[in-house]
N, C-alpha and C positions, 0 to 999 in steps of 0.2 A: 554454509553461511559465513565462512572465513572472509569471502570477498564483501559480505554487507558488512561485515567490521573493519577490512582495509579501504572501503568505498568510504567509512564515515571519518577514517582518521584521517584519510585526503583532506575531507570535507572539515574538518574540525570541528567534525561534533563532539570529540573528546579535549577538547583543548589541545593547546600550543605543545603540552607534552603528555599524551596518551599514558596511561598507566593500569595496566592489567593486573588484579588481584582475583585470585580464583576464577578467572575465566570471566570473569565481571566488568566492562566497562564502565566508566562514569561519565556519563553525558553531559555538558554544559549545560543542556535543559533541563537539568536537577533528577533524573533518575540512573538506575545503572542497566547497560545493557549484558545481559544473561547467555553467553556460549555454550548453552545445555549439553549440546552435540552440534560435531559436523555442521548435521541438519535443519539445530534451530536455534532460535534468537529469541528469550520470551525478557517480558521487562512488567514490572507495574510501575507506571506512569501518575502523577497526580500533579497538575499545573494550576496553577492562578492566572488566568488569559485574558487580556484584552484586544482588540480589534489592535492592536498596535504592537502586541507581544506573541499573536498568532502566528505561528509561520507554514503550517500544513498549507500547502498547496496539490492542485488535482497532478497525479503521479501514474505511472505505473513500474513493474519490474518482472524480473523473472520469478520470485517467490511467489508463495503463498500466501498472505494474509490475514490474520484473526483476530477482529478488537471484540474485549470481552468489554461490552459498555458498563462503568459504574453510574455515573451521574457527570453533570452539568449541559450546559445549553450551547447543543451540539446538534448538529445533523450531519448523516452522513450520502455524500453523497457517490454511488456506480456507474457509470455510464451518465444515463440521461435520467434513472430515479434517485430520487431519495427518500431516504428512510429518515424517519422522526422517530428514536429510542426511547423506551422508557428501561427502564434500571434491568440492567440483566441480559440484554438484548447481543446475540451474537451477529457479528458482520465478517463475512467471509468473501475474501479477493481471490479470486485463481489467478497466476501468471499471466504477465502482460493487458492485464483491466484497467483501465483510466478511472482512481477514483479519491476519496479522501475525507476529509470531516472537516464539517462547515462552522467555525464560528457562529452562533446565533444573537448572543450577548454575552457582554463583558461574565466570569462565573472560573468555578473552582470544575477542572474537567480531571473526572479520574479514569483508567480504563486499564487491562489489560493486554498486552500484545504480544501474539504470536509470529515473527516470520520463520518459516520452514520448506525447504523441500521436500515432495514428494517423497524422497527416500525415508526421512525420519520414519514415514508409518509402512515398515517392514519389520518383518521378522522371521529368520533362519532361511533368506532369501525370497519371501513372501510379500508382496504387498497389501498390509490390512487395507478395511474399506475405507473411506473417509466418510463424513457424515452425508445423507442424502442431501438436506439444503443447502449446501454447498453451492448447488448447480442450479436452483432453483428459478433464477433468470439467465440460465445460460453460464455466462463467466463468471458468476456471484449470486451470494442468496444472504439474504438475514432469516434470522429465526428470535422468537420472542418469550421465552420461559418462560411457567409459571413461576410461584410464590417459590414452589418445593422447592423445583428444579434453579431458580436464580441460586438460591442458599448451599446448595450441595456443590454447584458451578463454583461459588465462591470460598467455598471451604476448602476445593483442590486449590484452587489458584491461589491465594493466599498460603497454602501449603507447599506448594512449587515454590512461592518465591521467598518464602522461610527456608527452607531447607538447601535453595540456589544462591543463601546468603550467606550459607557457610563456607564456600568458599573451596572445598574438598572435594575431591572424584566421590564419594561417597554421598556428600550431598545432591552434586549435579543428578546422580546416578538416582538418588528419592526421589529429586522435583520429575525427573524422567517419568518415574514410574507415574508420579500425580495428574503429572499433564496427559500420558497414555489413557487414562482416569476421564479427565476430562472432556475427552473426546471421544470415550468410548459412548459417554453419558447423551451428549450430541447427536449419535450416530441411532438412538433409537426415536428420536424425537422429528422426525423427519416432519409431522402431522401440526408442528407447534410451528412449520416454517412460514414466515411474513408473505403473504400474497396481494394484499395493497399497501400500495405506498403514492407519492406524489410523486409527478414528474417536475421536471425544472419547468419554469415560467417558461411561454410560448417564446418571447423574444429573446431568451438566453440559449433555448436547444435550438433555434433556428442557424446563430451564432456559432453553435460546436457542429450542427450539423453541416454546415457548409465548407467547414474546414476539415470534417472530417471526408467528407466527397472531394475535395478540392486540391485536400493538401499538396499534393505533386506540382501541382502549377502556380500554387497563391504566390506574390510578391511581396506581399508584404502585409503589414496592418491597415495600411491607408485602405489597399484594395480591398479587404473584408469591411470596413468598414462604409465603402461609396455603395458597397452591389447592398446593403439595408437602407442608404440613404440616413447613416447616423455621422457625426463626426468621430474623428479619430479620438478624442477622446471620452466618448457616452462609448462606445465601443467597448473600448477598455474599461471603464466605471462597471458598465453591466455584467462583464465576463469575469472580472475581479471579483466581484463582491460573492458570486458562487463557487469560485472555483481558487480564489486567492494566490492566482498567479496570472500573467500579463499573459493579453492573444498571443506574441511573438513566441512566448515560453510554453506554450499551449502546442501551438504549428511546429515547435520545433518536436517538443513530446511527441506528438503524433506521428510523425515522419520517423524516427528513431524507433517506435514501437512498430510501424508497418515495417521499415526495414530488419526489426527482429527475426520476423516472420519469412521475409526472402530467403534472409542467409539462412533458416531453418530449413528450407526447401532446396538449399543446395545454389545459391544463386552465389556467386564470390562477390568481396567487398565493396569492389567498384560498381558492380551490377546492381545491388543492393544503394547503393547510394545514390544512380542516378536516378534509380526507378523510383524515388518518394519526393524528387526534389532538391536534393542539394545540389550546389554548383561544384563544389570540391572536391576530392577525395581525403584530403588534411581538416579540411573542418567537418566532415561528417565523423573522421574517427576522431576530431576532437570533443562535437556533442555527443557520439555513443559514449564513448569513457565519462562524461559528466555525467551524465543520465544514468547509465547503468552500472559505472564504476569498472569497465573494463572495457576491453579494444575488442572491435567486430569481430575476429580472428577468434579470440582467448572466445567468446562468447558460442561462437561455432563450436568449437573442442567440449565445454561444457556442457552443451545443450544434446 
């Protein structure tokens, strides 16, 4: 997870001058990011959000993902469902999933977050299990605790991030143990996992679904927006307000994550980049590296 901390200081999510104490960043967005290990990133997050200070838009990456929901008015949204949380509610991303958390109304959003490799859950060269609803739609699953289980969810985590605040291999090495804790707790709960949820509005998933059929060929936004018969800007209005990022920044996500997928199958850079759609070979490894904070090459070596 070294590269999601040199991806964000690019990004300056630590400010103008990054400053690492205990393994600890400090986010401009007012929490601190957690270098557990290698293999994870955890943080407790608590914002004050309006439609104007929200910046989550629909993403995806090579990690892991786990938001441990506290509260506020939020949805999250996978693919094409989304899930409506109440207090406790786990959401889990697998590698390369298009997804993210939806502003509902202006509100105080708290949550915990996990990113991680795969590796983190080993031991003595072993891969432990991960939890069953993980997978539960495929690339993603929520799961909804009871009363018990929310409170014991919350006592690790809360514990991890006490102990990830001291700042010492010693504490890193507690919150280790707490979160190993919290997912072990996860992992027999498979029976608690979310099985209904909504899907997006009809004229929104028509919108991703066409782009996500299309991507290699689209030209732009005007064109996704003639083949509905909307203007280019109801277009945009409807695909922003679920997904809080612009169609053009959407087509390009898309194309960058199918491309992921090439070069994992062994396709070289250029292959990979004509096959989704870009015109260049300079601007595609310029949106890879924005996207995923590294060059298609470096991305191949890792994966």
């Amino acid at each position: 997870m070294k590269n999601y901390v040199k991806q964000h200081i690019e990004q300056g999510s630590y400010g103008e001058n990054p400053v690492m104490a205990g393994n600890s960043y400090s986010s401009v967005h007012g929490w601190a990011d957690r270098l557990i290990h290698d293999s994870l990133v955890f943080s407790h997050r608590e914002n004050d959000y309006t439609d104007e200070t929200f910046y989550e838009g629909f993403h995806s990456h090579d990690y892991y993902e786990v938001v441990f929901y506290i509260s506020g008015k939020v949805e999250y949204v996978c693919e094409n469902d989304v899930f409506k949380p109440l207090p406790g509610m786990v959401i889990a991303s697998l590698p390369d999933t298009m997804h993210t958390a939806r502003l509902v109304s202006d509100s105080k959003y708290e949550r915990y977050v996990f990113y991680f490799k795969r590796d983190f859950f080993s031991y003595c060269g072993e891969q432990l299990s991960l939890p069953a609803f993980f997978t539960a739609y495929g690339s993603y699953g929520a799961l909804q605790p009871d009363e018990a289980l929310f409170e014991q969810l919350r006592t690790l985590a809360d514990a991890a991030d006490r102990a990830a605040a001291q700042g010492s291999a010693d504490g890193r090495a507690l919150a280790y143990s707490y979160i190993i804790q919290f997912f072990a707790l996860l992992g027999g709960e498979s029976d608690l996992a979310v099985r209904v949820n909504d899907k997006l509005p009809e004229n929104v998933a028509r919108i991703k679904k066409y782009i996500d059929t299309y991507y290699t060929t689209i030209e732009g936004v005007s064109e996704i927006a003639a083949y509905f018969f909307y203007s280019r800007e109801h277009a945009s209005r409807l695909f922003r307000q679920y997904f809080n990022i612009t169609l053009s920044e959407y087509l390009m996500q898309r194309r960058v994550a199918e491309s992921a997928k090439l070069l994992l199958e062994g396709q070289s850079v250029a292959q990979a980049c004509y096959a989704v759609g870009f015109r260049s070979v300079s601007s595609y490894i310029n949106a890879f590296r924005r996207i995923t904070g590294c060059l298609p090459s470096e991305y191949k070596k890792r994966r």
